[in-house]
TIVONU-933297 format. One line per 4 residues: number of its first residue (from 0); their letters; for each residue y, z, x of N, C-alpha, C. Coordinates in Angstrom, 1 decimal. Atoms other than C-alpha are relative to their C-alpha. Layout:
<rs>
NUM = a = Y/Z/X/Y/Z/X/Y/Z/X  ... .
</rs>
This chain:
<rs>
0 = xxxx = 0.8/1.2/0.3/95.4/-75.7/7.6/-1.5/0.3/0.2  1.4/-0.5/-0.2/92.1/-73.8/8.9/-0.8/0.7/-1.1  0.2/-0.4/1.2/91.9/-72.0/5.5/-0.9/-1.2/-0.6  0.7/0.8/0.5/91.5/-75.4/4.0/-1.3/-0.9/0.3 .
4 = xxxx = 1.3/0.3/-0.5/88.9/-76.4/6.4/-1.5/0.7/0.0  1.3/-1.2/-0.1/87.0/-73.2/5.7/-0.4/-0.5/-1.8  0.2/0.0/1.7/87.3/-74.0/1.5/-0.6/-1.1/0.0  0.6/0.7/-0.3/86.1/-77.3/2.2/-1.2/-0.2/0.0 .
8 = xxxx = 1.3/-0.7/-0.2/83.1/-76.0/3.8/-1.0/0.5/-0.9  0.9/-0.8/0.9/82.3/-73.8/1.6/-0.6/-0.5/-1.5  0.6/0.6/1.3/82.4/-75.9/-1.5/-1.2/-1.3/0.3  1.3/0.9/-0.4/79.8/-78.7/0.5/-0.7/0.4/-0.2 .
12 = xxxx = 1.8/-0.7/-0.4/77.3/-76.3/1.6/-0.3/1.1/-1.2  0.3/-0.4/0.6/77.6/-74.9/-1.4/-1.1/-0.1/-0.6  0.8/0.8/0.7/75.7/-77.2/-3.2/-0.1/-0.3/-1.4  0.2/0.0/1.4/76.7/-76.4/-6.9/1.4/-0.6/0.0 .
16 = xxxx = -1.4/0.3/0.1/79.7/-78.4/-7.2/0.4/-0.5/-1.6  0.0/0.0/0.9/79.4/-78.0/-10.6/0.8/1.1/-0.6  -1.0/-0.9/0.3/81.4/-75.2/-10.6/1.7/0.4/0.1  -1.0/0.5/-0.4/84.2/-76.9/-8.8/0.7/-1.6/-0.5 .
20 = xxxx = -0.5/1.1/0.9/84.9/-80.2/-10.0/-1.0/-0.4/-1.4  0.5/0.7/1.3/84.5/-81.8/-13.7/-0.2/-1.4/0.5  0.9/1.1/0.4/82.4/-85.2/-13.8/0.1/-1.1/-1.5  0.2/0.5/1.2/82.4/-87.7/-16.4/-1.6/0.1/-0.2 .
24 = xxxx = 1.4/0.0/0.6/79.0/-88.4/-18.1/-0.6/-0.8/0.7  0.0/1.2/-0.6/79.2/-91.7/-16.7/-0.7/0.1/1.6  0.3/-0.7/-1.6/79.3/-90.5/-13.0/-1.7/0.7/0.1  1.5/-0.7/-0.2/76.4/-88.2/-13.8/-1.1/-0.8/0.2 .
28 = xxxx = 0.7/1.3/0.2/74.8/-91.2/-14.8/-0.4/-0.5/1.4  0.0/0.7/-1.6/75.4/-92.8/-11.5/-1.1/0.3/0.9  0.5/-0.7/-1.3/74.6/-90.3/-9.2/-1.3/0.4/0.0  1.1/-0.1/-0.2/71.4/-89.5/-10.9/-0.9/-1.0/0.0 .
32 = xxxx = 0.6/1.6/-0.3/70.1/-93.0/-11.1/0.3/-0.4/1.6  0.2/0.3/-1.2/71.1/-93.7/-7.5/-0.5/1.2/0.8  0.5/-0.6/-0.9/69.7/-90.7/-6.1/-1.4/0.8/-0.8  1.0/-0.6/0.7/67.0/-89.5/-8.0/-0.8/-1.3/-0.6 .
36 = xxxx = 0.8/0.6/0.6/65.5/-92.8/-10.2/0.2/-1.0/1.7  0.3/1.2/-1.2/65.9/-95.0/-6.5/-0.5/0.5/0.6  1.2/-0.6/-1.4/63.8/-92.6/-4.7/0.9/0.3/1.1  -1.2/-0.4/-1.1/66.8/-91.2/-2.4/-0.9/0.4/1.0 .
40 = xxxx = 1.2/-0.5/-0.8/64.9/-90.0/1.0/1.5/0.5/1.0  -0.9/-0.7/-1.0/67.6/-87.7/3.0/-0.4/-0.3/1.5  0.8/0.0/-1.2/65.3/-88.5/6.1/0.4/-1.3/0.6  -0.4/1.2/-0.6/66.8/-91.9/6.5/1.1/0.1/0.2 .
44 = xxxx = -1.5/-0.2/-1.0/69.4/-92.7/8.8/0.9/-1.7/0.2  -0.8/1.2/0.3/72.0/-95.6/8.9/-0.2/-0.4/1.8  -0.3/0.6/-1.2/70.7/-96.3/12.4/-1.7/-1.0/0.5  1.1/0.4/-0.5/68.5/-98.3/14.6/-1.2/1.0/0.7 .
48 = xxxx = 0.7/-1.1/-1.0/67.1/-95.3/16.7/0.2/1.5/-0.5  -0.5/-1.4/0.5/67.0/-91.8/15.3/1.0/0.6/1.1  -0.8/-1.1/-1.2/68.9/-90.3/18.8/1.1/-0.4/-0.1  -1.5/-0.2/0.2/72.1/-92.0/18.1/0.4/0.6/-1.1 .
52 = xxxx = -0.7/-1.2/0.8/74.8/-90.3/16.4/0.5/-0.6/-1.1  -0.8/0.9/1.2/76.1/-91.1/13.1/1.5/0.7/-0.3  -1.3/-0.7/0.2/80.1/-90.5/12.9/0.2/-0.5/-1.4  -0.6/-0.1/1.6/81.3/-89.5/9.4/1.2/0.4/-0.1 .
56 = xxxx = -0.8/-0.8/0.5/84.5/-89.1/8.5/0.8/-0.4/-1.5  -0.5/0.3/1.7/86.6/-88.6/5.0/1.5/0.5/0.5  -1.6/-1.1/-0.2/90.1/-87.4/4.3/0.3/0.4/-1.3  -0.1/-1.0/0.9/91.7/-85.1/1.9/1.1/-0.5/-0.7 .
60 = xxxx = -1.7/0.2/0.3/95.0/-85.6/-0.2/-0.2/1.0/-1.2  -0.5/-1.3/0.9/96.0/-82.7/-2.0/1.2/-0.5/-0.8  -1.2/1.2/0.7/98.7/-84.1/-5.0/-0.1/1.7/-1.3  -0.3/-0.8/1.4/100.3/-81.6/-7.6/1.2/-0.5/-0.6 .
64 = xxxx = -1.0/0.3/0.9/102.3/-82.8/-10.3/0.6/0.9/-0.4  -1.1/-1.1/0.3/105.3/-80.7/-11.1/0.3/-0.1/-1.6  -0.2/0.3/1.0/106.7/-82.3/-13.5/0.2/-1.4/-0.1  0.5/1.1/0.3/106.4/-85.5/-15.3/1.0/-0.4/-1.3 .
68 = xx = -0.5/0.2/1.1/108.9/-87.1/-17.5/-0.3/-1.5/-0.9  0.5/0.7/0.7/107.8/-89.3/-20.2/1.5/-0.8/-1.4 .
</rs>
């Protein structure tokens, strides 16, 4: 499971995840209109006080289709 914690990693701080997942057009749309045409500012924080901590978390689900009958 530490493997996938390291691939993980590596595709975040990559930063080109353009080489790892496909996007619709749509999406692209999105993400450059909310973070690029709204003035995105990395420097802001979801808190009252810069010293507290901000907890993040996500989760993963890994899903392969084998087979699929129609």
């Amino acid at each position: 499971m530490s493997i996938l914690y390291v691939l993980v990693a590596i595709i975040i701080l990559n930063g080109d995840s353009k080489r790892f997942v496909q996007t619709s057009e749509g999406e692209d749309r999105l993400v450059h209109y909310l973070f690029s045409e709204q003035g995105y500012n990395p420097l802001v924080r979801p808190t009252q006080h810069s010293n507290e901590t901000v907890v993040v978390s996500f989760g993963l689900l890994l899903v392969q289709l084998i087979h699929v009958n129609i």
